[in-house]
N, CA, C, O and CB atoms as a CASP TS submission, in Angstrom:
PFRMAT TS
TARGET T0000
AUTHOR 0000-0000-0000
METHOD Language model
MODEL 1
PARENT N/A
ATOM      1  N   UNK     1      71.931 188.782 -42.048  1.00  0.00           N
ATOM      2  CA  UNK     1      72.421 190.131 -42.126  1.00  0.00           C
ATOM      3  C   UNK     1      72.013 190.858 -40.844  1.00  0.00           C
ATOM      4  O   UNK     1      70.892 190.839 -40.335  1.00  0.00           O
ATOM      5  CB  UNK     1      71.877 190.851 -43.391  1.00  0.00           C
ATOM      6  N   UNK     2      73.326 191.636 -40.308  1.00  0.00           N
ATOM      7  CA  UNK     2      72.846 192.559 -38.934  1.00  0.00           C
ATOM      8  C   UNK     2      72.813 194.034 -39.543  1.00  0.00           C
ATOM      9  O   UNK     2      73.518 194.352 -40.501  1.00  0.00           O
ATOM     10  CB  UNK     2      74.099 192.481 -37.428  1.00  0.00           C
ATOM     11  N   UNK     3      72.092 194.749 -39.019  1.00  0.00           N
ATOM     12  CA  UNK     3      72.264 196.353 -39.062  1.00  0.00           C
ATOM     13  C   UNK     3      71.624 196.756 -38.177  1.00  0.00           C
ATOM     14  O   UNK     3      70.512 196.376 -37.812  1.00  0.00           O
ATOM     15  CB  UNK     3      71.871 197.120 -40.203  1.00  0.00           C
ATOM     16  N   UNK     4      72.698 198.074 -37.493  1.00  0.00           N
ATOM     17  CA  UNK     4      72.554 198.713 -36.922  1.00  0.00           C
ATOM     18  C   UNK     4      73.006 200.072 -36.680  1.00  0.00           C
ATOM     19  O   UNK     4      74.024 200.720 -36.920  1.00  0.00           O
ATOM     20  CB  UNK     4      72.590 198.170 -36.447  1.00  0.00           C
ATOM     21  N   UNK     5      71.546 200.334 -35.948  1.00  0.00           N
ATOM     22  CA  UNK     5      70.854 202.070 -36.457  1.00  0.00           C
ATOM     23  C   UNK     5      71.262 202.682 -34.814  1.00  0.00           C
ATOM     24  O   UNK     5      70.784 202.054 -33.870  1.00  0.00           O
ATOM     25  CB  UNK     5      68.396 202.185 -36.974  1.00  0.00           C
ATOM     26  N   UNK     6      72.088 203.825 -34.539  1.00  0.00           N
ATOM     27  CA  UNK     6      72.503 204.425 -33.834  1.00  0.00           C
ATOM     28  C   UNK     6      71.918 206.025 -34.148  1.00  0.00           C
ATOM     29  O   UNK     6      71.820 206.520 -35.271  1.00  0.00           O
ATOM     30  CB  UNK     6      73.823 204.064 -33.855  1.00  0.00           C
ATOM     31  N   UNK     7      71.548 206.711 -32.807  1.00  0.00           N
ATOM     32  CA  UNK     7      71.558 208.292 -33.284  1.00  0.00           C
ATOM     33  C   UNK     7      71.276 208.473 -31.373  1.00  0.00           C
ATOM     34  O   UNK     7      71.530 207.914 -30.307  1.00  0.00           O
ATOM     35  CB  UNK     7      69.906 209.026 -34.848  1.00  0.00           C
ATOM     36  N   UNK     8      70.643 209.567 -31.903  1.00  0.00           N
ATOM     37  CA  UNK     8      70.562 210.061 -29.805  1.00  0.00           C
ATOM     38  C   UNK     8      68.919 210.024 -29.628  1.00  0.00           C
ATOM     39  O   UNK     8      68.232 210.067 -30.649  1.00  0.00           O
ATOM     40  CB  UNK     8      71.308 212.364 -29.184  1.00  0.00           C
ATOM     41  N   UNK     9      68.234 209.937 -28.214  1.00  0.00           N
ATOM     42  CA  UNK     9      67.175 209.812 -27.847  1.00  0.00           C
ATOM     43  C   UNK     9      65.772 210.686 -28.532  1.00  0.00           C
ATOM     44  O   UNK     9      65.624 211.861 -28.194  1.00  0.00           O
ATOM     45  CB  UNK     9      67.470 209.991 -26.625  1.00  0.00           C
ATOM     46  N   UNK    10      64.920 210.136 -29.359  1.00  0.00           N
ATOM     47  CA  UNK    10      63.939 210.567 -30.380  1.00  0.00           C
ATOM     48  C   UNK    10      64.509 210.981 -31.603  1.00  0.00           C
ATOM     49  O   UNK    10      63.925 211.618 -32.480  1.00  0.00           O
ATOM     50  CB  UNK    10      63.134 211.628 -29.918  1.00  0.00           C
ATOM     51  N   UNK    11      65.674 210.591 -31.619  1.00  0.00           N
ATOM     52  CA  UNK    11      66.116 210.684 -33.250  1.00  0.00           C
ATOM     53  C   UNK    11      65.169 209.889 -34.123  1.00  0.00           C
ATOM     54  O   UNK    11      64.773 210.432 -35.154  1.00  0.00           O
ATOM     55  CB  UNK    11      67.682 210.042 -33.551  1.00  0.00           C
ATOM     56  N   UNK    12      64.953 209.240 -33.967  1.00  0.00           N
ATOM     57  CA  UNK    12      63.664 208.400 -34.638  1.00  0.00           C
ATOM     58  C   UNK    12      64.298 207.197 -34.965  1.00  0.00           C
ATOM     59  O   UNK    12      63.944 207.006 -36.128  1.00  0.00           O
ATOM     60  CB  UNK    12      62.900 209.068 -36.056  1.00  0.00           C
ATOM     61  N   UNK    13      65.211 206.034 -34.546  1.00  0.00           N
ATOM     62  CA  UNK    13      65.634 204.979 -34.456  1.00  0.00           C
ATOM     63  C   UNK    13      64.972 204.201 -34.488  1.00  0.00           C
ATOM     64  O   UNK    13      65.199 203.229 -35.209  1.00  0.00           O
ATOM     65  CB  UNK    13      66.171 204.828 -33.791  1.00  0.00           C
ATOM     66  N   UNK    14      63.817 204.291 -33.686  1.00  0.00           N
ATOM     67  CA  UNK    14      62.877 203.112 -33.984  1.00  0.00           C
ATOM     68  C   UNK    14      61.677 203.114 -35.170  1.00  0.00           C
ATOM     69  O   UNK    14      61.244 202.024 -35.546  1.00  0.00           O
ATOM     70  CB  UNK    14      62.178 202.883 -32.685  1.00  0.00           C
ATOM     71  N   UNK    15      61.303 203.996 -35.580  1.00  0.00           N
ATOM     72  CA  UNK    15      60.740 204.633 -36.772  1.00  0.00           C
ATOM     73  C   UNK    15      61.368 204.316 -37.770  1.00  0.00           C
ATOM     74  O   UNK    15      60.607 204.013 -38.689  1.00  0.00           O
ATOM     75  CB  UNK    15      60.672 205.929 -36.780  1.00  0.00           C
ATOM     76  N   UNK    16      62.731 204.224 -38.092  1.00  0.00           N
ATOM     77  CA  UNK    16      63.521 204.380 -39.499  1.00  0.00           C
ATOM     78  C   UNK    16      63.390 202.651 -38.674  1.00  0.00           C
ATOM     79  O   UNK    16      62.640 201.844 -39.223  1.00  0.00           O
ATOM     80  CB  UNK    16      65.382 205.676 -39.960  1.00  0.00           C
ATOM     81  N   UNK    17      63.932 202.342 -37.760  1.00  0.00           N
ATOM     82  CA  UNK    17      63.533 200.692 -37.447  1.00  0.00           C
ATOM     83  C   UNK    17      62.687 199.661 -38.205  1.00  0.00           C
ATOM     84  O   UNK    17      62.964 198.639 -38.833  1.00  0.00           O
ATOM     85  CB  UNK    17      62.847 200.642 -36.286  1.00  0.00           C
ATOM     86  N   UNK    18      61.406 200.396 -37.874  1.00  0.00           N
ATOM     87  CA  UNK    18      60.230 199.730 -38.114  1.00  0.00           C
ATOM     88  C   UNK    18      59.483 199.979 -39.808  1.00  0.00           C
ATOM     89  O   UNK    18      58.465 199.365 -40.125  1.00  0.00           O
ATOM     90  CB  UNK    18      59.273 200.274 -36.874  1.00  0.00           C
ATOM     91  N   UNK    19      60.116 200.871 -40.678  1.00  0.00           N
ATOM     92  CA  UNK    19      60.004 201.411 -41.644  1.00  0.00           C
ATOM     93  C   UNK    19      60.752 200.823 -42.540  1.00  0.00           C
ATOM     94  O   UNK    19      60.180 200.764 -43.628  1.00  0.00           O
ATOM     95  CB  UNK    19      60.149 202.515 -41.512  1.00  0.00           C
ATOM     96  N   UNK    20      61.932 200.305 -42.526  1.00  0.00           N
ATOM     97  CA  UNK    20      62.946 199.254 -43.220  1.00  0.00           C
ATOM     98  C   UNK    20      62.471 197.982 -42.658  1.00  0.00           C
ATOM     99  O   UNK    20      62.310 197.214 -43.607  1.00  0.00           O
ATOM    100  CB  UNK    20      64.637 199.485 -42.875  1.00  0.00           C
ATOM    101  N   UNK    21      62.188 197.435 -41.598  1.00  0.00           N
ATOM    102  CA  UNK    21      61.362 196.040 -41.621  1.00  0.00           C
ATOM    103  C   UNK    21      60.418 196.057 -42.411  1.00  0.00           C
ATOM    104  O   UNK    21      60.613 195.264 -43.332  1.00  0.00           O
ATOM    105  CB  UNK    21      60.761 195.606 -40.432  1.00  0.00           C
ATOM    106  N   UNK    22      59.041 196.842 -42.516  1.00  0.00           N
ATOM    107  CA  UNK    22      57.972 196.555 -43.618  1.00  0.00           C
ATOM    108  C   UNK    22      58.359 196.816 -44.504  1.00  0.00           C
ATOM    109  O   UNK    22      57.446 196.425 -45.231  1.00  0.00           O
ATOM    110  CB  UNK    22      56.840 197.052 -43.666  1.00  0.00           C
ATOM    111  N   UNK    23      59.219 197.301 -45.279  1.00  0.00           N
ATOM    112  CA  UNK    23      59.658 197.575 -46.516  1.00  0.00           C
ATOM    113  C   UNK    23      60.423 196.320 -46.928  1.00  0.00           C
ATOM    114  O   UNK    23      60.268 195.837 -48.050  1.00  0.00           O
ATOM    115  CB  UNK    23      60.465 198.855 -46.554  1.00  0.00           C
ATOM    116  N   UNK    24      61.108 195.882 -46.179  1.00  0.00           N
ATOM    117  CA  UNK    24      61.656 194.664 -46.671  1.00  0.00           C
ATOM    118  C   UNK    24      61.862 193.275 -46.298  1.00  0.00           C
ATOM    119  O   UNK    24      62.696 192.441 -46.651  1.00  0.00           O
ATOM    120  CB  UNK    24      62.519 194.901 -46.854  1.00  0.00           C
ATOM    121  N   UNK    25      60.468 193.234 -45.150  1.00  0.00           N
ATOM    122  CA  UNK    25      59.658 192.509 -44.409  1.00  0.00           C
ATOM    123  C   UNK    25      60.926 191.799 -43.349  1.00  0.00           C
ATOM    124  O   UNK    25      60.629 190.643 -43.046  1.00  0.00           O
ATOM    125  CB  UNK    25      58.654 191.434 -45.433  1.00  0.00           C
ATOM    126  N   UNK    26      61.550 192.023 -43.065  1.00  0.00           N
ATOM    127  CA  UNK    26      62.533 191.625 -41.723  1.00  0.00           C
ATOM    128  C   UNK    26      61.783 191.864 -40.598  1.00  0.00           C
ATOM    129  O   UNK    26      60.887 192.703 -40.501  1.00  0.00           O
ATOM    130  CB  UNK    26      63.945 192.501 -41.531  1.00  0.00           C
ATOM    131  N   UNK    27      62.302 190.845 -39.456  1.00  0.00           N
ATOM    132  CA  UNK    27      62.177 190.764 -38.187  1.00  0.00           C
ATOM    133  C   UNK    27      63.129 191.925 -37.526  1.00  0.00           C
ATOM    134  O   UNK    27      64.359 191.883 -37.559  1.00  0.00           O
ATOM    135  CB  UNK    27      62.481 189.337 -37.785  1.00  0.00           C
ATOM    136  N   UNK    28      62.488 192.792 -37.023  1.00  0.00           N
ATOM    137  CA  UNK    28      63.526 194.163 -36.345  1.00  0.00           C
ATOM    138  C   UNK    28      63.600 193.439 -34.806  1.00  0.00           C
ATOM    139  O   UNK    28      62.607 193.025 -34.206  1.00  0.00           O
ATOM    140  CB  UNK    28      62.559 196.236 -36.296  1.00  0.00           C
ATOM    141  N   UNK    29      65.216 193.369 -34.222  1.00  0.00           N
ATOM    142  CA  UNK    29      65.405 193.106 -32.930  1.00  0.00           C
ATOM    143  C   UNK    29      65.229 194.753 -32.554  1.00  0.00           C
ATOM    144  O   UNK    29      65.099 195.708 -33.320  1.00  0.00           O
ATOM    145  CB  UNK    29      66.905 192.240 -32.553  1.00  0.00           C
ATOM    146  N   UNK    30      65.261 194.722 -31.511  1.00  0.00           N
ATOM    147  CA  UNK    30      65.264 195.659 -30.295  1.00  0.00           C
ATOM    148  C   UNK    30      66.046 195.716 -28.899  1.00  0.00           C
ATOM    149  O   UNK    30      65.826 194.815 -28.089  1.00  0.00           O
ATOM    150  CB  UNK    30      64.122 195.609 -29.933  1.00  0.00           C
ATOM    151  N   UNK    31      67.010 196.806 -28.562  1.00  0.00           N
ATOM    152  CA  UNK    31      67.875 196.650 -27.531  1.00  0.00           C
ATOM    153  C   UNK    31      67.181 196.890 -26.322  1.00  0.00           C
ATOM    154  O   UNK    31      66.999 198.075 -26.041  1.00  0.00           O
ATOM    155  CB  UNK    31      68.995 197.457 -27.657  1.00  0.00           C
ATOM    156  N   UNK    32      66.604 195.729 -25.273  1.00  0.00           N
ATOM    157  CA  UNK    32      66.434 195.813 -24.484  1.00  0.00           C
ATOM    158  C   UNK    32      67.058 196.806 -23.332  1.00  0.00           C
ATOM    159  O   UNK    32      68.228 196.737 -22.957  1.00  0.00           O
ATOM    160  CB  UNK    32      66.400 194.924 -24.530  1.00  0.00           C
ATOM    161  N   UNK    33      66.035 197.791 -22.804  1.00  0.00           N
ATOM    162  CA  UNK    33      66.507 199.124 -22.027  1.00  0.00           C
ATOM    163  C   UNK    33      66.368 199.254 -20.525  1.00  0.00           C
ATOM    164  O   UNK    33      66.512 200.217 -19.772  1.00  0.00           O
ATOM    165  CB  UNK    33      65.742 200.287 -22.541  1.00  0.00           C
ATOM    166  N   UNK    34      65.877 197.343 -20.218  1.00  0.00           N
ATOM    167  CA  UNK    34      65.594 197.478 -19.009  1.00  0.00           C
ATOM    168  C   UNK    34      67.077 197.598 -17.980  1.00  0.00           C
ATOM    169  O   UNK    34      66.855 197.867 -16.800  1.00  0.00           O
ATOM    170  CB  UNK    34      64.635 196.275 -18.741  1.00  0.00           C
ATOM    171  N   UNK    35      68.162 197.458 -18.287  1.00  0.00           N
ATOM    172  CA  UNK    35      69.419 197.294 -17.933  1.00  0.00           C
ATOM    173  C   UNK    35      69.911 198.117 -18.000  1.00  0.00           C
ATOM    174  O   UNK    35      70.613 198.175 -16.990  1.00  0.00           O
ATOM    175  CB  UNK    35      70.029 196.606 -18.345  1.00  0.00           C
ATOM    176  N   UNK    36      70.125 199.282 -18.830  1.00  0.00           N
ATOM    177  CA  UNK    36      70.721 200.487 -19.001  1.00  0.00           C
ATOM    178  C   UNK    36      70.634 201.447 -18.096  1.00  0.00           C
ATOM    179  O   UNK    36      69.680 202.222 -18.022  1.00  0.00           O
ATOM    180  CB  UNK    36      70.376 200.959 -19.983  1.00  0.00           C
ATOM    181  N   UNK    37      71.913 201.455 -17.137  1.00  0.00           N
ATOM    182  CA  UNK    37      71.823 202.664 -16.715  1.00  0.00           C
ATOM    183  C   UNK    37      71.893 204.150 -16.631  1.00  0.00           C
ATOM    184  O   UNK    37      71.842 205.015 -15.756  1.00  0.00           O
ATOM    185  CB  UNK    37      72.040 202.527 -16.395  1.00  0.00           C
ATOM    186  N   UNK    38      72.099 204.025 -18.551  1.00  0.00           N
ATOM    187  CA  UNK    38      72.424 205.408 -18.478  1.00  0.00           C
ATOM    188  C   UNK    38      70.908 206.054 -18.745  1.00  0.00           C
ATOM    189  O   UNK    38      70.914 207.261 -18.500  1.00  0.00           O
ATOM    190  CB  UNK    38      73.671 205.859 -19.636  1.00  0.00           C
ATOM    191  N   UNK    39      69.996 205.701 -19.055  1.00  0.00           N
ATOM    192  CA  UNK    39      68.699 205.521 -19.162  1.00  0.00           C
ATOM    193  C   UNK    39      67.693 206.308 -18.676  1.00  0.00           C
ATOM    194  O   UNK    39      66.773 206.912 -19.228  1.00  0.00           O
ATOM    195  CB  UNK    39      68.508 204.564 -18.784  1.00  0.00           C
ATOM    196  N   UNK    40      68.246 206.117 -16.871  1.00  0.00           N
ATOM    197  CA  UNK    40      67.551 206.889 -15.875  1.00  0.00           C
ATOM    198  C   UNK    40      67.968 208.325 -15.548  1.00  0.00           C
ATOM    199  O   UNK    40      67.677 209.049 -14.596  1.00  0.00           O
ATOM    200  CB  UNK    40      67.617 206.177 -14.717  1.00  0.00           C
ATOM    201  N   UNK    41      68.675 208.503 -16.535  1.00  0.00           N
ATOM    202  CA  UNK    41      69.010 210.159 -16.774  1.00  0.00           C
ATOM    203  C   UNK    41      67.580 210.969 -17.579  1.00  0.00           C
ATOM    204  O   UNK    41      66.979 212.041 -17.505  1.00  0.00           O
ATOM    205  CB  UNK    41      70.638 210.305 -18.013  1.00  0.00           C
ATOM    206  N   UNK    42      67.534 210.023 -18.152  1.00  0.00           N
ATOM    207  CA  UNK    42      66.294 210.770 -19.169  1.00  0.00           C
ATOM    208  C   UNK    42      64.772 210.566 -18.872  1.00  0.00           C
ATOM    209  O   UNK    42      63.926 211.095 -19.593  1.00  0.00           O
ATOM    210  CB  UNK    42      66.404 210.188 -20.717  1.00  0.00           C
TER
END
């Protein structure tokens, strides 16, 4: 099973992330941000 959690920067994406993995003990991937250029705006 994939899911995925979208919102805007400190929406808390990785929080609601990491909060549904221990709850239902899944491995949470993570979108690597070293590539993103939209990134270096923020």
């Amino acid at each position: 099973m994939h899911i995925g959690i979208a919102g805007n920067i400190g929406s808390g994406k990785t929080t609601l992330t990491r909060m549904l993995a221990a709850h239902y003990g899944w491995t949470p991937k993570y979108e690597s941000v070293t590539y993103n250029p939209y990134l270096e705006d923020y």
